[in-house]
mmCIF file of the protein (N, C-alpha, C, O) and its ligand, coordinates in Angstrom:
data_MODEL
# 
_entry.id   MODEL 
# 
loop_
_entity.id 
_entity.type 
_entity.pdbx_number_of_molecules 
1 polymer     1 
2 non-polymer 1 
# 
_entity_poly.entity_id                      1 
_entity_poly.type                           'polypeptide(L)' 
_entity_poly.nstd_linkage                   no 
_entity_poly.nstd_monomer                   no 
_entity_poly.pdbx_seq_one_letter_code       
;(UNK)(UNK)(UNK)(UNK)(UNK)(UNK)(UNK)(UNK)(UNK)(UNK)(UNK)(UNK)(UNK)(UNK)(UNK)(UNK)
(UNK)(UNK)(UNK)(UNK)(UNK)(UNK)(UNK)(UNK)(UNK)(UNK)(UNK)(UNK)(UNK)(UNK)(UNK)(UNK)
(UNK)(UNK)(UNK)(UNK)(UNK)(UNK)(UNK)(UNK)(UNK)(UNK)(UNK)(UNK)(UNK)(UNK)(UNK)(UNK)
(UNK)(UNK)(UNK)(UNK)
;
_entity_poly.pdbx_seq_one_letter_code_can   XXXXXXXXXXXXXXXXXXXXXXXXXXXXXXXXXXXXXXXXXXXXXXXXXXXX 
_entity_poly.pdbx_strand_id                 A 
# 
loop_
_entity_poly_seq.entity_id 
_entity_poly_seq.num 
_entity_poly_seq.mon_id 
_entity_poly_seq.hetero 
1 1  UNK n 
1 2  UNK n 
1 3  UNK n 
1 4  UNK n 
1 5  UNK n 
1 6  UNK n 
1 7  UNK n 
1 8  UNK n 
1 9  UNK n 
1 10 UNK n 
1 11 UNK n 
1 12 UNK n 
1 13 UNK n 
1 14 UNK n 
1 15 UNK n 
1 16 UNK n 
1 17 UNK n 
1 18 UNK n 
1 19 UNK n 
1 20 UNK n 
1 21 UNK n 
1 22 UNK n 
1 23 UNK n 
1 24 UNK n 
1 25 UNK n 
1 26 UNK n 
1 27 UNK n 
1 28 UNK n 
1 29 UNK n 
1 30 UNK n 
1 31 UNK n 
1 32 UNK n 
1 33 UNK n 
1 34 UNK n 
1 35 UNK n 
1 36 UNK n 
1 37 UNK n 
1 38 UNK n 
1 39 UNK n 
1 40 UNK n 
1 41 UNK n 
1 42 UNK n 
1 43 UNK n 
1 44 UNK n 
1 45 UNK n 
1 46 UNK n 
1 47 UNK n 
1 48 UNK n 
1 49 UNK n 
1 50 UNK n 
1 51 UNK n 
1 52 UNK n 
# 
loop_
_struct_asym.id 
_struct_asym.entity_id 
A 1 
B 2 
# 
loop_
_chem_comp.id 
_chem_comp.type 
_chem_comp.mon_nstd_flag 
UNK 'L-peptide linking' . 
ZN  non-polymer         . 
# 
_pdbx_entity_nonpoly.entity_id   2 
_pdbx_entity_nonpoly.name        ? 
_pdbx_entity_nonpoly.comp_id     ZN 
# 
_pdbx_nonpoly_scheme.asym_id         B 
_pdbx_nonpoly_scheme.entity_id       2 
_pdbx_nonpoly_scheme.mon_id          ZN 
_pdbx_nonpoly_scheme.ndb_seq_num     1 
_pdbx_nonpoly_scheme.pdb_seq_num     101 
_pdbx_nonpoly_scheme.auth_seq_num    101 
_pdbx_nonpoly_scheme.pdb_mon_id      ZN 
_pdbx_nonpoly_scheme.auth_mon_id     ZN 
_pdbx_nonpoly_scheme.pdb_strand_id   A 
_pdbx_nonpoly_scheme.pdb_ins_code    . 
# 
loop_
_atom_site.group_PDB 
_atom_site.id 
_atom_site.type_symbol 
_atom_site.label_atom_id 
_atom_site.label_alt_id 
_atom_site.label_comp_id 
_atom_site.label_asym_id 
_atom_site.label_entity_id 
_atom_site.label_seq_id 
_atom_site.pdbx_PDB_ins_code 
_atom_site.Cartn_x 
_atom_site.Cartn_y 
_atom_site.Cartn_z 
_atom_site.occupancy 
_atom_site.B_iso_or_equiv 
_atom_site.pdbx_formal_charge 
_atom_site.auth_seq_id 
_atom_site.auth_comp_id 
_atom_site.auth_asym_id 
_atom_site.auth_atom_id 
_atom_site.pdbx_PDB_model_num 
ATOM   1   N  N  . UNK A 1 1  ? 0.649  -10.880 -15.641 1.00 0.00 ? 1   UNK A N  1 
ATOM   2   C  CA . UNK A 1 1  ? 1.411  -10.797 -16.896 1.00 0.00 ? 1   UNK A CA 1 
ATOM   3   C  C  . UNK A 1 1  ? 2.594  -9.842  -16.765 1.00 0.00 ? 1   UNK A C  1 
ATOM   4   O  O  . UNK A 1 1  ? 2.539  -8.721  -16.260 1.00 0.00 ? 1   UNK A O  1 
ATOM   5   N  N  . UNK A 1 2  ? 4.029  -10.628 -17.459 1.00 0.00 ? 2   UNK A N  1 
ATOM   6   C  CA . UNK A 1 2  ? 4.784  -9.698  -17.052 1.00 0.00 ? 2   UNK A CA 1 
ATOM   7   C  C  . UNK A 1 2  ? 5.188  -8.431  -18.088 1.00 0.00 ? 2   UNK A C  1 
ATOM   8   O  O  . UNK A 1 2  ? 5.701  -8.776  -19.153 1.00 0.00 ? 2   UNK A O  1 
ATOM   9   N  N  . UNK A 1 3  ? 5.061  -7.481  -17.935 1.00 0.00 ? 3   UNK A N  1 
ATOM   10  C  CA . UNK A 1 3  ? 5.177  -6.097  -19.269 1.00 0.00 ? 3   UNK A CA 1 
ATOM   11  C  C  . UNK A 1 3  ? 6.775  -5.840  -19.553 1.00 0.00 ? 3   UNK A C  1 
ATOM   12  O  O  . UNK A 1 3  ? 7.774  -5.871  -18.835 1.00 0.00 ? 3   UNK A O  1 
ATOM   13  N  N  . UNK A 1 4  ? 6.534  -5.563  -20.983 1.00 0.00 ? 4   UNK A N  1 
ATOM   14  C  CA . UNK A 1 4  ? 7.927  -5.513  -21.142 1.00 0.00 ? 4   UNK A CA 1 
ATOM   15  C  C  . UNK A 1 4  ? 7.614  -4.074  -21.800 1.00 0.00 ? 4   UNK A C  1 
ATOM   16  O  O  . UNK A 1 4  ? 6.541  -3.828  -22.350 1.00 0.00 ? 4   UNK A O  1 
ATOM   17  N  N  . UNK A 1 5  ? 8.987  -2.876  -21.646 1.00 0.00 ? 5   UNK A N  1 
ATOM   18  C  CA . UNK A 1 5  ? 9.354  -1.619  -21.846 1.00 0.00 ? 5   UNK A CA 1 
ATOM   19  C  C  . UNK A 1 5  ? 10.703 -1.386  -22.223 1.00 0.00 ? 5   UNK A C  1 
ATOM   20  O  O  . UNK A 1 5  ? 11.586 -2.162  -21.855 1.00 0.00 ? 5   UNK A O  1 
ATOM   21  N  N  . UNK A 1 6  ? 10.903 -0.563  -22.801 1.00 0.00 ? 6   UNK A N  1 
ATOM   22  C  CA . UNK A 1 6  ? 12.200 -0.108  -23.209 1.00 0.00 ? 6   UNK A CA 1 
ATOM   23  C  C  . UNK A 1 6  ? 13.140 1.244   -22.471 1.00 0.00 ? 6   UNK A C  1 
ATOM   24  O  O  . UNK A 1 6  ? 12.460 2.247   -22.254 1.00 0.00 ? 6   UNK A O  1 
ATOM   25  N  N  . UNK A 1 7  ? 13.634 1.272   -22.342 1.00 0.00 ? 7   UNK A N  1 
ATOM   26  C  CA . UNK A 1 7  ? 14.194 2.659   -21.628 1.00 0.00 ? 7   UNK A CA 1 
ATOM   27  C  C  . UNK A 1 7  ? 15.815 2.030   -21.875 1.00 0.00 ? 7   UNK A C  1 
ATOM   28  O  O  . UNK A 1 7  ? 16.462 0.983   -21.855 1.00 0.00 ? 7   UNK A O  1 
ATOM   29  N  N  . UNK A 1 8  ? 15.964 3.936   -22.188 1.00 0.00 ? 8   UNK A N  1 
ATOM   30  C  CA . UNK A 1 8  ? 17.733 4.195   -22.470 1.00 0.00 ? 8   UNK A CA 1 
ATOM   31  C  C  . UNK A 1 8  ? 17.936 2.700   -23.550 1.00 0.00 ? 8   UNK A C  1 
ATOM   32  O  O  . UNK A 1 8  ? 18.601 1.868   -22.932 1.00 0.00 ? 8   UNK A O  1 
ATOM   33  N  N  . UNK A 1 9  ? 17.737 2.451   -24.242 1.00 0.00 ? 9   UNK A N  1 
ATOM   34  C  CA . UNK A 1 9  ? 17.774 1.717   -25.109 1.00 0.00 ? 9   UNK A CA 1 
ATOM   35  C  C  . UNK A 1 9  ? 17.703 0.113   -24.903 1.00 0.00 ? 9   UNK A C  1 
ATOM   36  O  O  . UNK A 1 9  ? 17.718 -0.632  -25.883 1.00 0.00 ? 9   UNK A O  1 
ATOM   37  N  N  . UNK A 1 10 ? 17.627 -0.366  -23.618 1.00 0.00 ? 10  UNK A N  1 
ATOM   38  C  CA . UNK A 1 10 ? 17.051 -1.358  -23.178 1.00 0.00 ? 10  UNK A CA 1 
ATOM   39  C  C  . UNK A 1 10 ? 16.064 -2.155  -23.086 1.00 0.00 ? 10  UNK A C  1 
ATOM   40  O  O  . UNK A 1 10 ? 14.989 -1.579  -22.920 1.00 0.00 ? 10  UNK A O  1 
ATOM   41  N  N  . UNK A 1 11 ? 16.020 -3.470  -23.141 1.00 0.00 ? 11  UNK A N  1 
ATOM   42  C  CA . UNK A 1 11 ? 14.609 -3.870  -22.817 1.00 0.00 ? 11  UNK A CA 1 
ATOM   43  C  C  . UNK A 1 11 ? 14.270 -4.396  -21.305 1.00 0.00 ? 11  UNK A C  1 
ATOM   44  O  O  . UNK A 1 11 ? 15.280 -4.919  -20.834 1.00 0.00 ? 11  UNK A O  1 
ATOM   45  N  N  . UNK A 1 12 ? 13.392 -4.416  -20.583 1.00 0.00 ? 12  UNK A N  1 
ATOM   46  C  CA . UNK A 1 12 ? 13.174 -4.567  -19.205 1.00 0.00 ? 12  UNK A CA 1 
ATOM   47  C  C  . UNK A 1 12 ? 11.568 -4.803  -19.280 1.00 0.00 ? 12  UNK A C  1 
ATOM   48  O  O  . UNK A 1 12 ? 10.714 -4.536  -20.126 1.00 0.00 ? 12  UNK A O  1 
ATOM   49  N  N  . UNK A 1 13 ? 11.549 -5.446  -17.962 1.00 0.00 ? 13  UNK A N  1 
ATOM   50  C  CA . UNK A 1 13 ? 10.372 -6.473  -17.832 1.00 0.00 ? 13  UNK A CA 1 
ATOM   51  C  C  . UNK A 1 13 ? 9.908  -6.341  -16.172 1.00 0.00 ? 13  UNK A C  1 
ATOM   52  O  O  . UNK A 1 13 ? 10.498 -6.578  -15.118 1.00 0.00 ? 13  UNK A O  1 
ATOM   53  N  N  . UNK A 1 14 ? 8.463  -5.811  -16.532 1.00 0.00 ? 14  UNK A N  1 
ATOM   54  C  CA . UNK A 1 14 ? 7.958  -5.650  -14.942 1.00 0.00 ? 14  UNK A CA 1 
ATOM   55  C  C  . UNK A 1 14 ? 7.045  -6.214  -14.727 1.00 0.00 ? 14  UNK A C  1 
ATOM   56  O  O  . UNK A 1 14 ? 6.064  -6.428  -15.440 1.00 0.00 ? 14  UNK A O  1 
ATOM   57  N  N  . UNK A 1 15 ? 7.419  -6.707  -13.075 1.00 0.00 ? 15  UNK A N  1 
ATOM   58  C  CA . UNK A 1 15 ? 6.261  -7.377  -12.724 1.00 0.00 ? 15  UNK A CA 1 
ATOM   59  C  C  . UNK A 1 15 ? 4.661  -6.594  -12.402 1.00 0.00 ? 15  UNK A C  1 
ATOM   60  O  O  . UNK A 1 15 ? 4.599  -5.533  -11.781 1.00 0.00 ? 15  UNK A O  1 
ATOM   61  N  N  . UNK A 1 16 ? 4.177  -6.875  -12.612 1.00 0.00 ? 16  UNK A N  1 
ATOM   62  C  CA . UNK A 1 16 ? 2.873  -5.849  -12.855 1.00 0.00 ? 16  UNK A CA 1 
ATOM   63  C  C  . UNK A 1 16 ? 2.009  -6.023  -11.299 1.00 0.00 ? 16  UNK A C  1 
ATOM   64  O  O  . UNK A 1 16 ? 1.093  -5.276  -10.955 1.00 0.00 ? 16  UNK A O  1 
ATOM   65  N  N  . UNK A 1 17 ? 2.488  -7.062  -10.565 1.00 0.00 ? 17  UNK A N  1 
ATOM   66  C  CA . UNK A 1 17 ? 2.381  -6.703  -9.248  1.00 0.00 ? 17  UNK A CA 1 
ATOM   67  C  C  . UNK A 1 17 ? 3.175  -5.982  -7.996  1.00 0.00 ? 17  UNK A C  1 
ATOM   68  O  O  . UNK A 1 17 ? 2.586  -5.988  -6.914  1.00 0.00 ? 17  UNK A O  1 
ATOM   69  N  N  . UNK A 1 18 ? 3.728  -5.718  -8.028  1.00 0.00 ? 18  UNK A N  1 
ATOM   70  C  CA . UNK A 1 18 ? 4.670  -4.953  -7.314  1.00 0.00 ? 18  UNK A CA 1 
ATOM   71  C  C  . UNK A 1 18 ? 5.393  -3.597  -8.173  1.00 0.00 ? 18  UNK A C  1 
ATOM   72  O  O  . UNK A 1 18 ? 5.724  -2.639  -7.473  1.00 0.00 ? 18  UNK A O  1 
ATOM   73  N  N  . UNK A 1 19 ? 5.622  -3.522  -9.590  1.00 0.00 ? 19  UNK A N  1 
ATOM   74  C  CA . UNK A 1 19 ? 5.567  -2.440  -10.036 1.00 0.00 ? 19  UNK A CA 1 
ATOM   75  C  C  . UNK A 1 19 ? 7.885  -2.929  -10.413 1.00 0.00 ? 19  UNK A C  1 
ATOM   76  O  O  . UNK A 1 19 ? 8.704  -2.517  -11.234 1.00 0.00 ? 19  UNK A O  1 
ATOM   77  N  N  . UNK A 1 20 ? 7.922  -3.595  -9.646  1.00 0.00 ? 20  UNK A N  1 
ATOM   78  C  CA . UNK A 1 20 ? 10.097 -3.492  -9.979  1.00 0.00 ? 20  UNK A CA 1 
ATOM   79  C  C  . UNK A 1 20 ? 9.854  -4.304  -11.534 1.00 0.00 ? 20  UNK A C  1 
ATOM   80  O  O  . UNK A 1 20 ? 9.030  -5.099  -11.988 1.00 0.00 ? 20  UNK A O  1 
ATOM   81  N  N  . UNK A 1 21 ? 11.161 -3.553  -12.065 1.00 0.00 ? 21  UNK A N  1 
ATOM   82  C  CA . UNK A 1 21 ? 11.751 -3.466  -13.463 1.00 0.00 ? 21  UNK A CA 1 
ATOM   83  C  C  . UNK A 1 21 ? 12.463 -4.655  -13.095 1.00 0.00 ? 21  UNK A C  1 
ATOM   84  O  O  . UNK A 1 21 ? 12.647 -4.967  -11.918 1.00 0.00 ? 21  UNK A O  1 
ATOM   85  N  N  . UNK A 1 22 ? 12.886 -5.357  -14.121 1.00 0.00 ? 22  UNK A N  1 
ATOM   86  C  CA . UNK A 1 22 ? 13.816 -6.286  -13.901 1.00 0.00 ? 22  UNK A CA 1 
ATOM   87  C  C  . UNK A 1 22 ? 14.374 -6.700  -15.757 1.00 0.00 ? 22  UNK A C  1 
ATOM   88  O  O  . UNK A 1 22 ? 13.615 -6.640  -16.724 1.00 0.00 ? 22  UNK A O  1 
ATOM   89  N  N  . UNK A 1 23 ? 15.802 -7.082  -15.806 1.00 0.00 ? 23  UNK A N  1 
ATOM   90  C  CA . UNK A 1 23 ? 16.598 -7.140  -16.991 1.00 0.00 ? 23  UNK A CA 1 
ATOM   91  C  C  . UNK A 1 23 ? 16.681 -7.948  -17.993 1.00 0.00 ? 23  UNK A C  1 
ATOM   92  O  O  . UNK A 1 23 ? 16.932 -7.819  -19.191 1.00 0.00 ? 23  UNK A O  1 
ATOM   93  N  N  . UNK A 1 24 ? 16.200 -9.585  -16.671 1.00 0.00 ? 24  UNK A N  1 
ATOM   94  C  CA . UNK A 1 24 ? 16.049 -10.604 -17.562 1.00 0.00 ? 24  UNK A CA 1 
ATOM   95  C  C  . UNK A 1 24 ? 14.388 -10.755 -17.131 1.00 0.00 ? 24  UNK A C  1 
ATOM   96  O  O  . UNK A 1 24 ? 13.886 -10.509 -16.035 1.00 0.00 ? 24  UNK A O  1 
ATOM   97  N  N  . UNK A 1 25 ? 13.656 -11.288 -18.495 1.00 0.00 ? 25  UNK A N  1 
ATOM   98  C  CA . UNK A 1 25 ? 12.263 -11.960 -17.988 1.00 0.00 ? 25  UNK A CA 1 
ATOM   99  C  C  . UNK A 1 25 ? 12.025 -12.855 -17.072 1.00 0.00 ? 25  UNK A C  1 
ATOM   100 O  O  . UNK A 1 25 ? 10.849 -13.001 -16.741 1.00 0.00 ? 25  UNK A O  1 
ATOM   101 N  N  . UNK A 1 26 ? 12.903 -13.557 -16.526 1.00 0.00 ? 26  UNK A N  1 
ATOM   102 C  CA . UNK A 1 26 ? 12.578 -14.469 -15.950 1.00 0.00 ? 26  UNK A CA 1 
ATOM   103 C  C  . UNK A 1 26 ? 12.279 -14.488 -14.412 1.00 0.00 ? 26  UNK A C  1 
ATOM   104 O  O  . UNK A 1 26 ? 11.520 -15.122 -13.679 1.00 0.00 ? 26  UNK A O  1 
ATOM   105 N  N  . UNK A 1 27 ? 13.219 -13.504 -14.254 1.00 0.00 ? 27  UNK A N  1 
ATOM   106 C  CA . UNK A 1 27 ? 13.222 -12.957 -12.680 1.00 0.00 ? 27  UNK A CA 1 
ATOM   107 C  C  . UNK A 1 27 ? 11.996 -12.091 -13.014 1.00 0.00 ? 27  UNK A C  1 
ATOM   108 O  O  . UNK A 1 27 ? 11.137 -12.717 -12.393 1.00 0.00 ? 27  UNK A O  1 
ATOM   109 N  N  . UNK A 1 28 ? 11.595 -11.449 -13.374 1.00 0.00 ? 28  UNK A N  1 
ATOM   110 C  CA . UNK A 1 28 ? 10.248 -10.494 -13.445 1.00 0.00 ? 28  UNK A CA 1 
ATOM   111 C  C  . UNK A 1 28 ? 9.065  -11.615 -13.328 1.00 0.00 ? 28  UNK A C  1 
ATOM   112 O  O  . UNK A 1 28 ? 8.114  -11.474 -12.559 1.00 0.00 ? 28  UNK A O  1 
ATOM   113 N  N  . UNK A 1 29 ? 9.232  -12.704 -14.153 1.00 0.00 ? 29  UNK A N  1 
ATOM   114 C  CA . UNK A 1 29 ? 8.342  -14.101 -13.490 1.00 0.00 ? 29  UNK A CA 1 
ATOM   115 C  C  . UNK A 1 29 ? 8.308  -14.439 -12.616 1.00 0.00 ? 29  UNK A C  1 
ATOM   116 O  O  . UNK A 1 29 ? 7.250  -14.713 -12.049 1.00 0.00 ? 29  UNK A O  1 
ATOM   117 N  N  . UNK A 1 30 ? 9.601  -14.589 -12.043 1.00 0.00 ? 30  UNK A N  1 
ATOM   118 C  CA . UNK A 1 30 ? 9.472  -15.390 -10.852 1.00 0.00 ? 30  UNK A CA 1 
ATOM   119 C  C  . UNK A 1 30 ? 8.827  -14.222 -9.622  1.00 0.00 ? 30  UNK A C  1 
ATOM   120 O  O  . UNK A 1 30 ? 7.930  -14.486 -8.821  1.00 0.00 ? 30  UNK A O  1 
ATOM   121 N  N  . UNK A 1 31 ? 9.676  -12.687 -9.764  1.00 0.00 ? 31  UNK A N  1 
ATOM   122 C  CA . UNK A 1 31 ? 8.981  -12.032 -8.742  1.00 0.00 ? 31  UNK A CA 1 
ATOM   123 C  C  . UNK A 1 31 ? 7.596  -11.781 -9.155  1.00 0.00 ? 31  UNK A C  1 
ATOM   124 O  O  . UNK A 1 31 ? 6.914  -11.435 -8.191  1.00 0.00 ? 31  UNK A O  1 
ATOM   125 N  N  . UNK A 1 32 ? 7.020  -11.832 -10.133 1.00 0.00 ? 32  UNK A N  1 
ATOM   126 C  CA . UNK A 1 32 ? 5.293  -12.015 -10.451 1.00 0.00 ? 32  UNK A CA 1 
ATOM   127 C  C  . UNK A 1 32 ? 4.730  -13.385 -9.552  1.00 0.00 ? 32  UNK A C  1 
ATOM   128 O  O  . UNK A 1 32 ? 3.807  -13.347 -8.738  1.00 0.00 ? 32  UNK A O  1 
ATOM   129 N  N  . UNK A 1 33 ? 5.368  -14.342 -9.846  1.00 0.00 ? 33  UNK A N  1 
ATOM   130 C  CA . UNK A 1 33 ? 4.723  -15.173 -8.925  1.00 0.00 ? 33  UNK A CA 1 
ATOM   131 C  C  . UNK A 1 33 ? 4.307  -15.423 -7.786  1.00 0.00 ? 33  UNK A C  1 
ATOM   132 O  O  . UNK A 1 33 ? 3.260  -15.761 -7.234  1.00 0.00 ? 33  UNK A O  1 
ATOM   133 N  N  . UNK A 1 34 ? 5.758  -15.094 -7.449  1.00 0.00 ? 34  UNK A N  1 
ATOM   134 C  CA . UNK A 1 34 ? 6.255  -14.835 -5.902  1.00 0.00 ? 34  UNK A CA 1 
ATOM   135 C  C  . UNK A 1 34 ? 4.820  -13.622 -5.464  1.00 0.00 ? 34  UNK A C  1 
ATOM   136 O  O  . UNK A 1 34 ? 3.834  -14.124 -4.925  1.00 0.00 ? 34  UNK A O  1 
ATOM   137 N  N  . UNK A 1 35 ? 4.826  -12.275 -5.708  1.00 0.00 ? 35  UNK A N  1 
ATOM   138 C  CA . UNK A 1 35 ? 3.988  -11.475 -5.425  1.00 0.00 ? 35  UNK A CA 1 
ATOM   139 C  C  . UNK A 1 35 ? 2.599  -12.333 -5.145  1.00 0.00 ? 35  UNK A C  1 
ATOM   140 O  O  . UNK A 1 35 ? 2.136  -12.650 -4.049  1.00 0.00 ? 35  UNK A O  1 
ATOM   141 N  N  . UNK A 1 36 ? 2.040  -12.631 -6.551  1.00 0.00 ? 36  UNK A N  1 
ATOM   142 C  CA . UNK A 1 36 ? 0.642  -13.001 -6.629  1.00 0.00 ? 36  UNK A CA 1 
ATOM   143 C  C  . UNK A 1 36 ? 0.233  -14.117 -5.681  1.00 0.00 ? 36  UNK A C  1 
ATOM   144 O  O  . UNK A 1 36 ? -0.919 -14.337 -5.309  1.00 0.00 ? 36  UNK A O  1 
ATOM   145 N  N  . UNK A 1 37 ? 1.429  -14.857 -5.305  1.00 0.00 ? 37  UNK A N  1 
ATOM   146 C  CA . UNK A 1 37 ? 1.379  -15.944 -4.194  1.00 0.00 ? 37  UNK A CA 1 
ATOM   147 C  C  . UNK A 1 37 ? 0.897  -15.437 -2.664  1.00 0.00 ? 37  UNK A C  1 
ATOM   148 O  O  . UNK A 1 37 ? -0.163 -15.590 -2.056  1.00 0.00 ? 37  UNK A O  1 
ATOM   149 N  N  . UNK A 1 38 ? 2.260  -14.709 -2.290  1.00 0.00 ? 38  UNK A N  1 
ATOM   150 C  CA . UNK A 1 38 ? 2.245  -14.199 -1.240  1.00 0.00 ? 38  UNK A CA 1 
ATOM   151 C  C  . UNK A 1 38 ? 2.216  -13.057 -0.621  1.00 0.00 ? 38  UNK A C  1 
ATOM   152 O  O  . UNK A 1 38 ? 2.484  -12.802 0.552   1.00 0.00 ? 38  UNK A O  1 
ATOM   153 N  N  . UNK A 1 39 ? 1.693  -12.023 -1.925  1.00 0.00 ? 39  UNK A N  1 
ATOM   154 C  CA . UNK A 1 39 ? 1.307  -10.965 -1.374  1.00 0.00 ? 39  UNK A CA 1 
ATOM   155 C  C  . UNK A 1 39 ? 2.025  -9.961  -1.139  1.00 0.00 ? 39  UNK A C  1 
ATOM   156 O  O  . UNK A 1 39 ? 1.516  -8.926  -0.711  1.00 0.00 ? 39  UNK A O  1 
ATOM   157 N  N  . UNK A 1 40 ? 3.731  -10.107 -1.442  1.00 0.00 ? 40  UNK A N  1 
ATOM   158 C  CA . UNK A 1 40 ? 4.676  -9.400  -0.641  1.00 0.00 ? 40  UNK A CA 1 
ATOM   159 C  C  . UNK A 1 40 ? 6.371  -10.071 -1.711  1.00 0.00 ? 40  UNK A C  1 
ATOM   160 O  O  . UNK A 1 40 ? 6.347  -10.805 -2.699  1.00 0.00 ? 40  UNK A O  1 
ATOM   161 N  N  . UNK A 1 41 ? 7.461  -9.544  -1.103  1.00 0.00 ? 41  UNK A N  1 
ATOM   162 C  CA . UNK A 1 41 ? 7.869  -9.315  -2.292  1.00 0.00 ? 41  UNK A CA 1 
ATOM   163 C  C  . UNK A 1 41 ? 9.071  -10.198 -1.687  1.00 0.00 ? 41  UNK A C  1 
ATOM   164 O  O  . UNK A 1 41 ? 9.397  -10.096 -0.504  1.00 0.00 ? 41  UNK A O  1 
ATOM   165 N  N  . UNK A 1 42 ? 9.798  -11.204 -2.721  1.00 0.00 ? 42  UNK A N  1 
ATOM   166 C  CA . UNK A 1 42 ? 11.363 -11.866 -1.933  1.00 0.00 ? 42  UNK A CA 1 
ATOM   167 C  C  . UNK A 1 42 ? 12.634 -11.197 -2.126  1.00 0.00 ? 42  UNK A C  1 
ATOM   168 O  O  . UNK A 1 42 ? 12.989 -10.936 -3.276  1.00 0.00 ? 42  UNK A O  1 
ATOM   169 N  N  . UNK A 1 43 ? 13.397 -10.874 -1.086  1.00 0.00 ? 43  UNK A N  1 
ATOM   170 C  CA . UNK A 1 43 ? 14.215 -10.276 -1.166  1.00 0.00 ? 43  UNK A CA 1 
ATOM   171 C  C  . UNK A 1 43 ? 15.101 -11.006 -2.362  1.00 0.00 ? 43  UNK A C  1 
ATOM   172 O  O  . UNK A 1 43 ? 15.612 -10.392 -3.298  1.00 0.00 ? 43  UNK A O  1 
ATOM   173 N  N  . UNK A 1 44 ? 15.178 -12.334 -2.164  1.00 0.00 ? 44  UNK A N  1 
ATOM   174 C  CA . UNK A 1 44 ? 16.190 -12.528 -2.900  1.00 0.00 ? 44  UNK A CA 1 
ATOM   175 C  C  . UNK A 1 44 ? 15.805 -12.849 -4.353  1.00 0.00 ? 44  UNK A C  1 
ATOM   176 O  O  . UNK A 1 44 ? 16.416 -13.667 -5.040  1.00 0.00 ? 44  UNK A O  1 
ATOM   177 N  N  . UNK A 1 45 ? 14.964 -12.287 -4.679  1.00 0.00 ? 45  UNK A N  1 
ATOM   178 C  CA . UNK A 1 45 ? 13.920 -12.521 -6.046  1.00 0.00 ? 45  UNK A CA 1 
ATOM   179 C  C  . UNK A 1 45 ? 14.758 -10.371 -6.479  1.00 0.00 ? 45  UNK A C  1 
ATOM   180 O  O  . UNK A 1 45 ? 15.517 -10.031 -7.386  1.00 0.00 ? 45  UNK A O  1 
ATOM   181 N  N  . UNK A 1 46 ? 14.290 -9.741  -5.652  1.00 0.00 ? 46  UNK A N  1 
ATOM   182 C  CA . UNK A 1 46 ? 14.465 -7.942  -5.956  1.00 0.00 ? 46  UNK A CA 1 
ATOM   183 C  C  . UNK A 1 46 ? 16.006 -8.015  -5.882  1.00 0.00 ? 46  UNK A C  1 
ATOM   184 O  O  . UNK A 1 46 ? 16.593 -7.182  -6.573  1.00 0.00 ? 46  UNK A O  1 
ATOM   185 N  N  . UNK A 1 47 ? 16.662 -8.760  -5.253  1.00 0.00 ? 47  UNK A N  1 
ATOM   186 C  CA . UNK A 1 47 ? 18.014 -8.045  -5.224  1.00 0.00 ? 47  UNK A CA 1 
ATOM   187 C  C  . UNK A 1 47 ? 18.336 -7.972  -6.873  1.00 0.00 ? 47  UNK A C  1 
ATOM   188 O  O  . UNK A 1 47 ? 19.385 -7.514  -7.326  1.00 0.00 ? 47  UNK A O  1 
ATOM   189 N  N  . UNK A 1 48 ? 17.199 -8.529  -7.712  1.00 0.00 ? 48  UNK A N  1 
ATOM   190 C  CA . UNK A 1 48 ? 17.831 -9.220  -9.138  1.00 0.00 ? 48  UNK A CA 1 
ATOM   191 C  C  . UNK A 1 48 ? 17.275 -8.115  -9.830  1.00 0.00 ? 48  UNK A C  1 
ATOM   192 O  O  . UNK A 1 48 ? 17.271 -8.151  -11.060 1.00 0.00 ? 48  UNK A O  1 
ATOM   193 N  N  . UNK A 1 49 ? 16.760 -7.041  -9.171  1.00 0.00 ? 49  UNK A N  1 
ATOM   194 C  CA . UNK A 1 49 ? 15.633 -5.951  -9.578  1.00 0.00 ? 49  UNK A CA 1 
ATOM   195 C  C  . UNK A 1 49 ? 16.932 -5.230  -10.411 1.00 0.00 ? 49  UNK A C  1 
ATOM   196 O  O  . UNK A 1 49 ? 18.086 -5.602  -10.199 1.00 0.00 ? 49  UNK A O  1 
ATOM   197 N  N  . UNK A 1 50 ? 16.592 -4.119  -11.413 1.00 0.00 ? 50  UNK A N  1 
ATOM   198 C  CA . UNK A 1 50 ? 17.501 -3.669  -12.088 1.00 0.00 ? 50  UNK A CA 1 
ATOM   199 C  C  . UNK A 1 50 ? 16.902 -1.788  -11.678 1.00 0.00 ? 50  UNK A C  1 
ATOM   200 O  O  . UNK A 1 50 ? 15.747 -1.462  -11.404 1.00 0.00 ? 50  UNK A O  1 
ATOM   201 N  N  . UNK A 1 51 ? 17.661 -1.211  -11.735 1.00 0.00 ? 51  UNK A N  1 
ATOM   202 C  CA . UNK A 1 51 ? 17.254 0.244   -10.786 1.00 0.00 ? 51  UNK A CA 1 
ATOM   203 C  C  . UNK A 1 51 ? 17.225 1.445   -12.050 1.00 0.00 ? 51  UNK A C  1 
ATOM   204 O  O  . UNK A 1 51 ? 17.742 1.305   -13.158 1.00 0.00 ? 51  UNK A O  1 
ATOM   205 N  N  . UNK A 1 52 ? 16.632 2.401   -11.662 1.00 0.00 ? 52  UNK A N  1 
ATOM   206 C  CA . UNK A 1 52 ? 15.841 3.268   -12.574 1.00 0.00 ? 52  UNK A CA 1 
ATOM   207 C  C  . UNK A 1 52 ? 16.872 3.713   -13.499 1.00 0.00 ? 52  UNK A C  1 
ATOM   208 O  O  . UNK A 1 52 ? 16.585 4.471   -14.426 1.00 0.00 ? 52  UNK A O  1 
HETATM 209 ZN ZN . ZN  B 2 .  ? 6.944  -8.443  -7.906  1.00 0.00 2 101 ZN  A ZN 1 
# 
């Protein structure tokens, strides 16, 4: 499930397997999937990661 949080007045969405924030939900899905699939994380899924 992907969690959604607020910070600096934002909303952001983490994948709850790997722990990265991400901006839009959808990429936080897809890298949830991605994780729970394979265990490990796609680069080109994190480059979409949004930073602290
Ligand atoms: Zn992930």
């Amino acid at each position: 499930m992907v969690k959604e949080t607020r910070k600096k007045g934002g909303k952001f969405y983490i994948c709850e397997e790997c722990g990265l924030m991400y901006k839009e939900r959808v990429w936080a899905e897809k890298c949830e999937a991605y994780c729970s699939k394979h265990h490990a994380c796609s680069l080109a899924i994190i480059t979409h990661a949004a930073g602290e």
